[in-house]
C-alpha positions as CSV (number, residue, x, y, z in Angstrom):
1,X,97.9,171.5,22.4
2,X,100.1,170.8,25.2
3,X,103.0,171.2,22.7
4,X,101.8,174.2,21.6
5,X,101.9,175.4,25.2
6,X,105.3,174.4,25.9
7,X,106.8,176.1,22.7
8,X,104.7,178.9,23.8
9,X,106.3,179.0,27.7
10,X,109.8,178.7,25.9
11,X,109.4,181.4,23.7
12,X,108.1,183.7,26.9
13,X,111.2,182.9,28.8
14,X,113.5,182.9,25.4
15,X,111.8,186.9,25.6
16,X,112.4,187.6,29.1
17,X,115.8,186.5,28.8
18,X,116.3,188.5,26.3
19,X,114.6,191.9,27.9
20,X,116.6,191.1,30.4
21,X,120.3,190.9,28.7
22,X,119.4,194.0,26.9
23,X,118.5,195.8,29.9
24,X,121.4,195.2,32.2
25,X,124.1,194.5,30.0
26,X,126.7,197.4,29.1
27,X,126.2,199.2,25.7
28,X,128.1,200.6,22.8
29,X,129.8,203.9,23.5
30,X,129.9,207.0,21.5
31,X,132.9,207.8,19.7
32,X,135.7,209.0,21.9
33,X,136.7,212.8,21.5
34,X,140.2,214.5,23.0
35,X,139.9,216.3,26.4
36,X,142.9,218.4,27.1
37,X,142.3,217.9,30.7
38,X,142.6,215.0,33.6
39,X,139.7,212.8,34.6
40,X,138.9,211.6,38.6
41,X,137.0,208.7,39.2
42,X,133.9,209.1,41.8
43,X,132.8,205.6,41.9
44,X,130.8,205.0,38.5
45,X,130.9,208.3,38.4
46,X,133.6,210.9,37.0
47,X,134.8,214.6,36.9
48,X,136.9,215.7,34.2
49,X,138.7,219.1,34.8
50,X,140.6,220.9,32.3
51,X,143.1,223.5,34.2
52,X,144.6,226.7,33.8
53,X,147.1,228.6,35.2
54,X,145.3,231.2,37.8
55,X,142.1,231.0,36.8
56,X,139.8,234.3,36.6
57,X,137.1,231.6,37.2
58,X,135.7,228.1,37.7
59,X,133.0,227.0,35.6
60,X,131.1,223.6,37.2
61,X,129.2,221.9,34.3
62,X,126.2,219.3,35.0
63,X,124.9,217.5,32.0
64,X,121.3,216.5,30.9
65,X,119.3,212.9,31.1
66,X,121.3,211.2,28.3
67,X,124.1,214.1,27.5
68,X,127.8,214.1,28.9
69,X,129.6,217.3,29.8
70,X,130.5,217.5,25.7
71,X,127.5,219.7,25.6
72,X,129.3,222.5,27.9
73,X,132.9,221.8,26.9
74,X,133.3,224.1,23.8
75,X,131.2,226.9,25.1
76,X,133.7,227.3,28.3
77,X,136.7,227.3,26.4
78,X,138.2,230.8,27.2
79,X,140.8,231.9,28.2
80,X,141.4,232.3,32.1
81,X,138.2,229.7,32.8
82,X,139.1,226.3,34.6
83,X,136.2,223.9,33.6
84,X,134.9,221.0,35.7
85,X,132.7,218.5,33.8
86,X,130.6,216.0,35.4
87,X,129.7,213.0,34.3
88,X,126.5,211.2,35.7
89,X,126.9,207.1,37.5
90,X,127.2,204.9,34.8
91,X,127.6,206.9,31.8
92,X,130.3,206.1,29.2
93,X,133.0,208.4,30.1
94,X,133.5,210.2,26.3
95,X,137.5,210.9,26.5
96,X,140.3,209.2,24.1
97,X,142.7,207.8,26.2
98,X,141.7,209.9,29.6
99,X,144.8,211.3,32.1
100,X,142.8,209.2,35.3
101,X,143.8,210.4,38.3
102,X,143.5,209.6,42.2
103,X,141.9,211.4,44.7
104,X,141.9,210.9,48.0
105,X,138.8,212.8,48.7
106,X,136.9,211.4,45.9
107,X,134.4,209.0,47.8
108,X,131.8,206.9,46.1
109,X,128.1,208.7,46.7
110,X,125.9,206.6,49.3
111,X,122.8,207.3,47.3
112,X,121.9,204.9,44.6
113,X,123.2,205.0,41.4
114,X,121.1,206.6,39.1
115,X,119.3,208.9,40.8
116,X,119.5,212.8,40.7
117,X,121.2,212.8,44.5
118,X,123.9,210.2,43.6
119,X,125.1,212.8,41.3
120,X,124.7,215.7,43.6
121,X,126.8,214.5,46.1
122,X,129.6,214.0,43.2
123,X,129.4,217.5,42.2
124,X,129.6,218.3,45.5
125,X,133.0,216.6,45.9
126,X,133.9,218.7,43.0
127,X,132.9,221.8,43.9
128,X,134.6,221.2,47.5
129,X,138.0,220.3,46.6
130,X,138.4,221.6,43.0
131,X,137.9,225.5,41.8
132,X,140.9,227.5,42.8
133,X,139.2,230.6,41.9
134,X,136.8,232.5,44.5
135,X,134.9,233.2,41.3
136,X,132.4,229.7,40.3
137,X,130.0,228.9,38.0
138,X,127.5,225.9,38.5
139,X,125.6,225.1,35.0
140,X,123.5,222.5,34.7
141,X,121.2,221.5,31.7
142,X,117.9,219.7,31.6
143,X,118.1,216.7,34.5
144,X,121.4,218.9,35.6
145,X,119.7,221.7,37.2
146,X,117.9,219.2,39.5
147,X,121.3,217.7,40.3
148,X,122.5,221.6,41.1
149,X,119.6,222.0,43.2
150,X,120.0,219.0,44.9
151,X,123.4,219.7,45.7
152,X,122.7,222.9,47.7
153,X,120.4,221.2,49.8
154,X,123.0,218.8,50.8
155,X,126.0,221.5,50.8
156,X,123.9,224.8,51.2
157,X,127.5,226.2,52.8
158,X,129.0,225.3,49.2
159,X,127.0,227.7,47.2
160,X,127.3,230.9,49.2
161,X,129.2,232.5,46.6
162,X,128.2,230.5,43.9
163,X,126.1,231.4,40.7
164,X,124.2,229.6,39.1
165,X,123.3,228.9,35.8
166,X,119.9,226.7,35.3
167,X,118.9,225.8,32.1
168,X,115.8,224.5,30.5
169,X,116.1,223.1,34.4
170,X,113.8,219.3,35.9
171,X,112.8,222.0,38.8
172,X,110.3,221.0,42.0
173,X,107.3,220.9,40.5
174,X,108.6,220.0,36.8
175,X,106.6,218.2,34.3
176,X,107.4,216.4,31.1
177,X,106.3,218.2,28.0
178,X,104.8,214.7,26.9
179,X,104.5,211.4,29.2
180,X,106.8,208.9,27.9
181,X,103.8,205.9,27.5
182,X,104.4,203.0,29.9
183,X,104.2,200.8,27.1
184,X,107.3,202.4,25.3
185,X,108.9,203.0,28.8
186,X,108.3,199.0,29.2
187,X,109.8,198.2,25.7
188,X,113.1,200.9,25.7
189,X,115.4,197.6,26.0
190,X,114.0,196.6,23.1
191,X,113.7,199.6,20.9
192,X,117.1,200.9,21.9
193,X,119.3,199.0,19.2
194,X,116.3,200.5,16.8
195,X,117.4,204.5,18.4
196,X,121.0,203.7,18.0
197,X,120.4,203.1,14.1
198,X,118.3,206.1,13.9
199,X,118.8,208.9,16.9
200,X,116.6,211.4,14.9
201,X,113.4,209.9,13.5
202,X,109.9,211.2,13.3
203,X,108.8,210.3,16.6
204,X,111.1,212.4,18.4
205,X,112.2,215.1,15.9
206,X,110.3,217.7,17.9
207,X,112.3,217.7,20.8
208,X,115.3,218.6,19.4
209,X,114.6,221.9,17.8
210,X,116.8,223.4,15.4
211,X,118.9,220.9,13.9
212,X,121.3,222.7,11.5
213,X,123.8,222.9,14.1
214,X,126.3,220.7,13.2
215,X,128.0,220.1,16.9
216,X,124.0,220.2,18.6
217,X,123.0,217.7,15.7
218,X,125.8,215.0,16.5
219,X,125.6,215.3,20.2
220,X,121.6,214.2,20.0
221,X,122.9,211.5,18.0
222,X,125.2,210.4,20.3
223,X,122.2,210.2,23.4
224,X,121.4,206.6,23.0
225,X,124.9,205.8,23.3
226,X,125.9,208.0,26.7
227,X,124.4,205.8,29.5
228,X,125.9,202.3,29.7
229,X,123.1,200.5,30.8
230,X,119.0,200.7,29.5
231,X,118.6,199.8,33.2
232,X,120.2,203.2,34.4
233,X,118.0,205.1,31.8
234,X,115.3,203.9,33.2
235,X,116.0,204.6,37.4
236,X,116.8,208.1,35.8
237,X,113.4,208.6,34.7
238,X,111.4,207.2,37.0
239,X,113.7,209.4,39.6
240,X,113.1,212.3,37.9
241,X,109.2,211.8,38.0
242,X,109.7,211.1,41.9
243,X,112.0,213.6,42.5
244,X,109.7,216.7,40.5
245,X,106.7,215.4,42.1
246,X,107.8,215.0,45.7
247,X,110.1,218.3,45.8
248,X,108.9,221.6,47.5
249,X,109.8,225.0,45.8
250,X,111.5,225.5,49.2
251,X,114.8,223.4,48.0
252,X,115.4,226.3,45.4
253,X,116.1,228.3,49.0
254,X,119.8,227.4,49.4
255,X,120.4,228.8,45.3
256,X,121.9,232.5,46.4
257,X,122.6,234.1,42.8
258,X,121.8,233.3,38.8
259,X,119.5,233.0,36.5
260,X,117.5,230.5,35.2
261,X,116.6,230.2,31.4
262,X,113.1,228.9,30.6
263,X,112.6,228.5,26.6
264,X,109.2,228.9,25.0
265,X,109.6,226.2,22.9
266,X,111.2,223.2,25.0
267,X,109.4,220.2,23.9
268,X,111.3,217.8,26.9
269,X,110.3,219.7,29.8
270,X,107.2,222.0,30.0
271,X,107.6,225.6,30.0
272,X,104.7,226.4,32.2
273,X,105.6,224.6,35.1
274,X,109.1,225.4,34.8
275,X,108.6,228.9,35.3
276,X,106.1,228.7,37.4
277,X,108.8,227.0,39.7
278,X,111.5,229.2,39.0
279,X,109.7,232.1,39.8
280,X,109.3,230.9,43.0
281,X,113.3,231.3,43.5
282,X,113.5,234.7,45.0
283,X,117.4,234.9,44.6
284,X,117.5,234.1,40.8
285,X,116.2,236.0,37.9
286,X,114.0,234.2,35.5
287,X,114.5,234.7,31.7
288,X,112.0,233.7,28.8
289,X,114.2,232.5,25.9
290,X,111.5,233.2,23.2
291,X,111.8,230.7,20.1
292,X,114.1,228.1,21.4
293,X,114.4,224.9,22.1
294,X,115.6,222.8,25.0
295,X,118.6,223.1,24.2
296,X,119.8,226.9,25.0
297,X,123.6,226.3,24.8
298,X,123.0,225.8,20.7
299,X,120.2,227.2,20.2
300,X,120.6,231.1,21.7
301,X,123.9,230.7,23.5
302,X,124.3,234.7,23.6
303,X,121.2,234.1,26.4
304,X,123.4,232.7,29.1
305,X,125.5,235.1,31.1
306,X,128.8,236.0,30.6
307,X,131.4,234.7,32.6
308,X,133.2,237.6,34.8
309,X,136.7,239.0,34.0
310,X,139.6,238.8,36.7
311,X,138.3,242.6,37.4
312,X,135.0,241.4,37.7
313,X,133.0,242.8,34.6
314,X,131.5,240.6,32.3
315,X,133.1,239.3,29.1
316,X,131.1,237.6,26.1
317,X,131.7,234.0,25.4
C-alpha cells in the first residue's frame, strides 16, 4: 500500500510537471509567409507596416484571439493604402525573414501581457507615430475590436478622425456563443499537441462557417500555432471574460465614425449581445450580416466598407 502511494504521488508530480512544461514553454510556429513590408518590435509585441508612396490612406489592422494580421493582409492590398498590422504580446511573429526595425518611440506597454490593454496601448503607439495619411482606418476582428475600443479610451484624442471598422467585435457587454467548460479550459495544455494534429475536427467545426475558402480554411488551421505560449492563451480568455463583463457601453463613447458588422450566424461570439452593445454606440452604424459566420473578411467581404479614394469617394476592394 505504501508503495502504491508513493508511485501514485510520483506519477501526480511526473503530471504536474508536465502541465506545467506544456503550458509555459514556447510552441511550434506556423509556417512563415513573405511580407513586403518592415516589422517594429513593441516589447513582445510587434507592428508590421507595409508602405507606400503617398498614401490615399492608412489602414490599422487588429487581429482576433488566436489570428495574426494575415487575416487583413490580402484584403488591404490596393493600391494607394499603407497597411499597419498588429500583432498581439507573445504571438509568433508570421513573416520569413522580417526587415526589424528600431523605434525610438516604440515603448513596451505597462499593462500585462496578455490582456486586451497591453495590446491597446501598442496600437496606440502605432496609430501615433505611423499613418502619414489624414485619412485612417482602424479594423479589428473578434478580440480586436475590444483592443480598438480600448485604445480610444486610453487615446480618445487619437481617434478624432478615425473610422472604425468593428467586426464580429468582444464589445462591453459581449458573451461567448458557448462557455468554453472549465474542465477543457483546465486541460488546453494538454489537448493542444491533439489541436495542432487536427485544427478542424468535430468539436469545433461549427465555429468556423464556411470552409471552402481556401486562404479562410488554412488560416483556422494555423490558430493553434499563432500564440507562443498555452499560458498566454489562456490570460487572453479569462481577460476577455473580465474585460466584457466589467466594461460599460459608455467606453464605445470615444469611437466617433464606422460601422460595426454583427453576423447572424457567429458561433464564437453571440450575436444578441453584440448588437445589443453596438447599438448602444451612437456614432457607428450597426449592420446585420445575414448568413455569415464569424469571420466577415472571408465570408461576405463586399460587407465591409470601402476604403476612400484620394478625392474622397469610396472605391471597392
Amino acid at each position: 500500500m505504501f508503495l502504491f502511494l508513493i508511485l501514485l504521488l510520483l506519477s501526480a508530480l511526473v503530471l504536474l510537471g508536465l502541465y506545467r512544461w506544456l503550458r509555459n514553454r514556447v510552441g511550434p510556429a506556423p509556417p512563415p509567409e513573405p511580407f513586403e513590408g518592415h516589422v517594429y518590435r513593441v516589447g513582445a509585441a510587434a507592428i508590421a507596416v507595409r508602405d507606400v508612396s503617398r498614401p490615399r490612406v492608412s489602414v490599422i489592422a487588429m487581429h482576433g484571439f488566436m489570428e495574426d494580421f494575415r487575416y487583413f493582409v490580402d484584403f488591404y492590398d490596393q493600391p494607394g493604402v499603407q497597411f499597419i498590422g498588429v500583432l498581439s504580446g507573445d504571438y509568433h511573429l508570421p513573416v520569413s525573414n522580417p526587415d526589424v526595425r528600431e523605434a525610438s518611440w516604440a515603448k513596451p506597454p505597462a499593462a500585462p501581457l496578455g490582456t486586451i490593454r497591453h495590446d491597446a496601448e501598442v496600437l496606440c503607439q502605432a496609430l501615433e507615430h505611423l499613418p502619414p495619411s489624414p485619412r485612417v482606418r482602424v479594423h479589428g476582428h473578434s478580440r480586436g475590436g475590444a483592443v480598438v475600443v480600448e485604445a480610444a479610451g486610453l487615446r480618445p484624442d487619437l481617434f478624432q478622425d478615425v473610422e472604425v471598422v468593428l467586426e464580429a467585435p468582444v464589445l462591453p457587454g459581449g458573451t461567448p456563443y458557448r462557455e468554453l467548460p472549465a474542465p477543457v479550459r483546465w486541460l488546453l495544455p494538454l489537448l493542444m499537441p491533439l489541436w495542432r494534429r487536427w485544427p478542424i475536427n468535430p468539436t469545433n467545426l461549427g465555429a468556423w462557417g464556411r470552409l471552402d475558402i481556401p486562404r479562410k480554411r488554412e488560416l483556422i488551421e494555423s490558430l493553434p500555432y499563432t500564440p507562443r505560449r498555452v499560458s498566454t492563451m489562456l490570460t487572453n480568455l479569462r481577460d476577455m471574460e473580465a474585460w466584457m463583463h466589467e466594461r460599460g457601453v459608455e467606453a464605445l463613447a470615444p469611437l466617433k465614425a464606422g460601422v460595426v458588422l454583427v453576423p447572424d450566424r457567429d458561433r464564437v461570439l453571440s450575436p444578441t449581445t453584440m448588437a445589443a452593445s453596438a447599438r448602444c454606440a451612437s456614432a457607428l452604424e450597426t449592420v446585420t450580416v445575414a448568413g455569415c459566420s464569424h469571420f466577415v473578411r472571408f465570408d461576405q467581404p463586399g460587407r465591409i466598407p470601402s476604403l476612400p479614394q484620394s478625392d474622397g469617394r469610396a472605391v471597392a476592394q
